[in-house]
Residue, then its C-alpha position, 0 to 999 in steps of 0.5 A: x315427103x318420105x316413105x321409110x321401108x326400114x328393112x333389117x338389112x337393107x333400109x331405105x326410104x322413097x323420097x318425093x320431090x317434085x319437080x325435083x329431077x334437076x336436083x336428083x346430084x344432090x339426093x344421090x350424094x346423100x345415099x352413095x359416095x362420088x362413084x361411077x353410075x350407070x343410068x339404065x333408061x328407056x329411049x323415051x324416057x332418054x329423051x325426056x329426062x336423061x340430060x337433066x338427070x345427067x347434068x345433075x349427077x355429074x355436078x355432084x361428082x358422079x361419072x355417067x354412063x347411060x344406055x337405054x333400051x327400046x321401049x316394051x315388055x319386049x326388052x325384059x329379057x335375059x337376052x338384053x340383060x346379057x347385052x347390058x351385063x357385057x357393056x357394064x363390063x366394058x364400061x368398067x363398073x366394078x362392085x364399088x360402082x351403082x345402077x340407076x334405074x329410070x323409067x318404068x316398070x320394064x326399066x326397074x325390074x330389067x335394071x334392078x335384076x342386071x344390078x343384083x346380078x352382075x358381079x354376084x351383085x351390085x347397089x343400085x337405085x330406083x327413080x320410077x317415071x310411070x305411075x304404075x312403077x311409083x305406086x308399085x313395081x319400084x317399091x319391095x325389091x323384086x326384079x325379074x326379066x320374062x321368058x316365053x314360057x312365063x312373065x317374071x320367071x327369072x328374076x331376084x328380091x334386091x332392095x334399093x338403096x334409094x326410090x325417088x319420085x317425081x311426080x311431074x313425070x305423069x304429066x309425060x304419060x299417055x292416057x293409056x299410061x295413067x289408066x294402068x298404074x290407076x289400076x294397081x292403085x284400085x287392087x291395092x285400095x282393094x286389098x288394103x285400104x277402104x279408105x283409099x278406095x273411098x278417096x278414089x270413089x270420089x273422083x269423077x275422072x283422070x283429071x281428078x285423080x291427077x289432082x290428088x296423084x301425090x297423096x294417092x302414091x304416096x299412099x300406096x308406097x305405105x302401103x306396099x312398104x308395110x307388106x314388105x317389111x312383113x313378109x320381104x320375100x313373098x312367102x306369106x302376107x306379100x302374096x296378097x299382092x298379087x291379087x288378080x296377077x295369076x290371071x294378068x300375068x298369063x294375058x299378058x304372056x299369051x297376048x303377046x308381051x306389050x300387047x295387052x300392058x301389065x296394068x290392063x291384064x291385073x285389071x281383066x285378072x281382078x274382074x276374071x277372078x272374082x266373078x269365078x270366087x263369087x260364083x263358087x261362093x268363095x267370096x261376097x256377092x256384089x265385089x265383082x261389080x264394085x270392082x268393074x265399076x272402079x275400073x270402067x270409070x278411069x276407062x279401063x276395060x274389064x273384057x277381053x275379046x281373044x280369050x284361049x282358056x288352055x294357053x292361059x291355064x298352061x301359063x298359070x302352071x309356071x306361075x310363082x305362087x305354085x306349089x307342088x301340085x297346088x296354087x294359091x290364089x289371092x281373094x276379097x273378102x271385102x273392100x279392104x281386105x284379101x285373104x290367100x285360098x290353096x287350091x289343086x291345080x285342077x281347079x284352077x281351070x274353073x276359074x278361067x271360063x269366060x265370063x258372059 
């Protein structure tokens, strides 16, 4: 199966092949000339995957170098991505030369951000092995490392060349893992498709939704891939994306980078959020309990007991979606639909009150 993100300039299309990592040589070929790759990965994913990948590369004609990172939140910084830019030079790739990215999201934005920079910038591709950077953060161009200020603070919008996908990768993860990606999977049902959250109300458990995993990923990559070709570079309708990350993003970085994961901070952030919007009757009653009820049933909690309202509200100042002296936030206003509220920065304190 493909995805096709037709973009202007830089078109390309998420390819699906499972059980198919093997034959990766093959898919490459077709997209770039025998050149020299660099496989940037993670030191788990290195001992899962790195070997077949390589092997196949190099029977296409490609010559492989890999590094791989420690795993975490913690490696997505510029101070690793100095130390990738100094052994890609050592290495000697030059403009002609390409960056794979394997692994999760960590990987693809640490990856795609040293691809779009070194040498003013060179092509890369992504091949996500988490559920979380197949249905999201592999798909739309955005790279970034964070800072200690903020998550994603430094970054660029690089498209790929290419996104492969194999699904068989899943079955590597933990549960902590699956439930993460699960939910990105529920903000984006929740933003865009009653459908999807239909499909998704209609599984009793992670087991079920392995089941139909292919069909649900590649659902969310039209669905994001549509949102892009809108609005590439986030200055409009993409922001919908968005929806619970002002908050997630700022539990992640006042937890402690790894200590709270990505996914569990936008669920805590879509519940935090909605439950305010509800209470200000900016949105509908009863979405914040439709939410919470889809996240507690894939096991993902929806509270969190270290709570600091004015280290949160200072990690929101830095948040992207500010301007000036005011904040778009990303509300429902219905399953299925999200509408973008510009508020003062004032305002957004209310909305970080600890819920009962």
């Amino acid at each position: 199966m493909k995805v096709c993100v037709p973009l202007k300039t830089t078109p390309y299309t998420i390819t699906f092949c499972k059980g198919g990592l093997s034959t990766i040589g093959g898919w490459l070929s077709d997209i770039w000339e025998p050149q020299r790759v660099a496989i940037i990965t993670d030191k788990t994913v290195s001992n899962l995957y790195l070997e077949c990948v390589s092997v196949s590369l190099k029977k296409a004609g490609f010559e492989v170098s890999h590094f791989a990172i420690e795993p975490g939140e913690a490696s997505k910084s510029l101070q690793m991505a100095e130390v990738l830019f100094h052994w890609l030079a050592e290495e000697g790739l030059t403009r002609s030369d390409g960056i794979i990215a394997l692994g999760g999201g960590v990987v693809g934005d640490l990856a795609g951000f040293v691809a779009s920079t070194y040498m003013r910038g060179i092509h890369f591709v992504q091949v996500p092995t988490t559920l979380l950077a197949q249905v999201d953060s592999s798909v739309g161009g955005k790279t970034a490392v964070n800072t200690a200020v903020a998550k994603n603070l430094v970054g660029s919008f690089a498209q790929p060349s290419g996104v492969f996908i194999d699904t068989t990768t899943l079955h590597t993860l933990s549960e902590r893992r699956v439930k993460e990606g699960l939910a990105e999977i529920i903000k984006t049902a929740a933003i865009l498709d009653a459908k999807l959250w239909e499909t998704l109300s209609g599984f009793d458990s992670l087991a079920d939704f392995l089941k139909e995993s292919d069909a649900v990923i590649a659902r969310c990559c039209e669905l994001k891939a549509s949102v892009v070709l809108e609005d590439e570079f986030d200055n409009g309708k993409r922001l919908i994306l968005n929806f619970g990350h002002t908050i997630g993003h700022a539990i992640e970085a006042t937890s402690g980078y790894g200590v709270v994961t990505h996914g569990e901070a936008v669920a805590l952030g879509m519940v935090q959020i909605s439950q305010r919007a509800e209470d200000k009757e900016l949105i509908p009653k009863g979405l914040t309990r439709d939410i919470k009820k889809m996240l507690i049933k894939f096991g993902l909690n929806t509270h969190i007991d270290k709570w600091d309202e004015e280290a949160l509200l200072e990690a929101i100042a830095h948040d992207k979606k500010k301007r000036g002296n005011t904040l778009k936030l990303i509300l429902l206003e219905t399953i299925g639909e999200a509408k973008i509220v510009t508020l003062p920065i004032e305002e957004i304190a209310s909305f970080l009150k600890r819920l009962d």
